[in-house]
N, C-alpha and C positions, 0 to 999 in steps of 0.2 A: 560769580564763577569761583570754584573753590580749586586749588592745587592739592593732587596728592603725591607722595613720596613713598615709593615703595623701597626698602629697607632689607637685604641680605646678605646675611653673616658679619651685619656691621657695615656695611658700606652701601651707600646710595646706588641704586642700578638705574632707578626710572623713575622718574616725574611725568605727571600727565595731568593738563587741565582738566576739570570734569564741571561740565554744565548740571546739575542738579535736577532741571527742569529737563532734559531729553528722558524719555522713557521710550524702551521698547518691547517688544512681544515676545512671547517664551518661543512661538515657533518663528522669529527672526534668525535665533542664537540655533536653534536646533539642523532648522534648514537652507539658511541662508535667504527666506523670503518670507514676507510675510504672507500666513494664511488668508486664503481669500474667503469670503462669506460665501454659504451656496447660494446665496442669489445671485452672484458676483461671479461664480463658474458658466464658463462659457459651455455648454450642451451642444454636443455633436450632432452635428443634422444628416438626414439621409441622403447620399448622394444621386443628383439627377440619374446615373446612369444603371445605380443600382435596381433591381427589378426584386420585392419579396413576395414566392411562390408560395400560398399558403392549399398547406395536403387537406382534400376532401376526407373526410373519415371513409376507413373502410366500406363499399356498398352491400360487406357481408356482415355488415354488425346489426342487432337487431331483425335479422331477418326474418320475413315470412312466407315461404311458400306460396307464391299467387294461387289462386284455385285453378280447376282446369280450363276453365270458360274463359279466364284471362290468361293463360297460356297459349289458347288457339288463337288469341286476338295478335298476343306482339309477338309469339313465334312463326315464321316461315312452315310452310309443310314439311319441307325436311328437316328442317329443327324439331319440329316438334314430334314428328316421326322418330327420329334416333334420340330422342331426350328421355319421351315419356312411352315408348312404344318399342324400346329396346332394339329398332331399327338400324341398318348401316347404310351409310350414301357410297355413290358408286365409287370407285377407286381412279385414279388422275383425273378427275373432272368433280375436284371438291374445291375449297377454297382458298386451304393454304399447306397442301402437302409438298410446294415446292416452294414456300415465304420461306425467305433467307434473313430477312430484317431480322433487329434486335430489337427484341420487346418481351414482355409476358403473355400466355395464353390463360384468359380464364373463363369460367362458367358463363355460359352465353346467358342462363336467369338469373344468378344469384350472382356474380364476379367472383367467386370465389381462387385465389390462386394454384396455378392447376400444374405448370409450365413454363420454364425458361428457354428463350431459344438458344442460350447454352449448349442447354442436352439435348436440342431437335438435333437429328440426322438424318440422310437420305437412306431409307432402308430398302428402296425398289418395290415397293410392296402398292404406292400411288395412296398412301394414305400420312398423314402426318405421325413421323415415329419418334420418340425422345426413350434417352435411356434411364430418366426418372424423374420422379414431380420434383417441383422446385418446394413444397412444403407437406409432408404426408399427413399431417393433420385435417386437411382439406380430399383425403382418399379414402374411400372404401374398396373392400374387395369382396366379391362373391364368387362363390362356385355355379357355371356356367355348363350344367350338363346336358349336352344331346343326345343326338342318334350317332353312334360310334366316337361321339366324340368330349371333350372335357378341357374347361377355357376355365381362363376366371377373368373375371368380366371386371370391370373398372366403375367404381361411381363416384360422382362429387359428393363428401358428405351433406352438406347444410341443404340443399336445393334437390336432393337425391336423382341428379341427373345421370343417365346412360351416359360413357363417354366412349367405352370401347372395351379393348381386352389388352392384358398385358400376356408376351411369352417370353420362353428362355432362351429366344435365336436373337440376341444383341448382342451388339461389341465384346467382345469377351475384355477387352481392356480395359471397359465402362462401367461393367459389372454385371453383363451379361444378360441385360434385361430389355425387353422391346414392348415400350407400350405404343401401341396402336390404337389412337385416336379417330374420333369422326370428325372433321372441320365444322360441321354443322354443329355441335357442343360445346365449340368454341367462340372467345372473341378476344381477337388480338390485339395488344394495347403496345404502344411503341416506345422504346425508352424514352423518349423524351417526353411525352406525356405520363410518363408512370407517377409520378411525386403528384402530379394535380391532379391524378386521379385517385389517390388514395392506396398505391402501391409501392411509396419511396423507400419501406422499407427492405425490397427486396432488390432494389440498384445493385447491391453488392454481387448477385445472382448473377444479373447481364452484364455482358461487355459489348462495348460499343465495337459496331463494325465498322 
């Protein structure tokens, strides 16, 4: 063991024994501990009570158009009546022009995002109304010409499904738009299924009721 003597301005301030043979770590002096090896770190584990939802990929990526002959198989007659036949089902005896839940509506073939019950409202009309799509990239529109009359008609784009007609008798505080829906074009997914179904990203859209 060796003594040292520290020395300022000429006078002795401090002695201290020093063992020779202690050695310690540069991150001792830096952090107060010594660095532990990564095999040596304890790794956080998942907890029991945790549950991880992993999102199904969109069911409109990739997509292809069934032909018609598998459309008549997994569509209903009215579905497939107001899909592919530019049909409309009757009005208060559809399926969801009085669902209150909060969820998404989308393309009964293709899922494509069509509808937030957000913007559903009760328009009195017996069919389901919203005052606009929850993403317009997923919307086409057509001009809808008859006998005295002039619509413009609504379609999904990827699946080119019929879904109804939009007019200019909405909310005026909405922005003054009423599309008019077939339930049969639709299919409703409920917020809490939307992330495992491959729709979390549009959570922000619905609020829970």
């Amino acid at each position: 063991m060796s003594k040292l003597v520290f020395v300022c301005c000429g006078f002795v301030v401090m002695t201290m024994n020093f063992n020779s043979e202690y050695s310690y770590s540069r991150s001792a002096v830096a952090g107060g501990s010594e660095k532990q090896s990564p095999e040596s770190t304890p790794k956080p584990s998942a907890s029991a009570d945790e549950e991880i939802v992993e999102e199904t990929p969109p069911p409109w990526e990739n997509l292809s158009k069934p032909a018609d002959a598998k459309l008549r198989h997994i569509l209903n007659a009215t579905q497939y009546n107001v899909t592919q036949r530019q049909g409309t089902e009757p009005a208060f005896r559809n399926r969801y022009w009085k669902n209150h839940a909060a969820g998404i509506y989308v393309d009964i073939v293709s899922g494509e995002p069509l509808f937030s019950s957000d913007d559903k409202y009760d328009s009195g009309t017996g069919w389901p109304s919203f005052v606009k799509p929850i993403d317009e990239q997923f919307i086409e529109y057509r001009e809808d010409s008859g006998f005295f009359t002039s619509r413009t008609e609504v379609r999904s784009k990827l699946a080119d499904s019929h879904l109804g007609h939009v007019f200019n008798d909405g909310p005026a505080t909405r922005g003054g738009k009423r599309y008019c829906m077939n339930s049969a074009a639709l299919r409703f997914i409920p917020r809490a299924r939307m992330e495992a179904e491959g729709y979390g990203k549009y959570l922000p859209e619905v609020q829970e009721k």
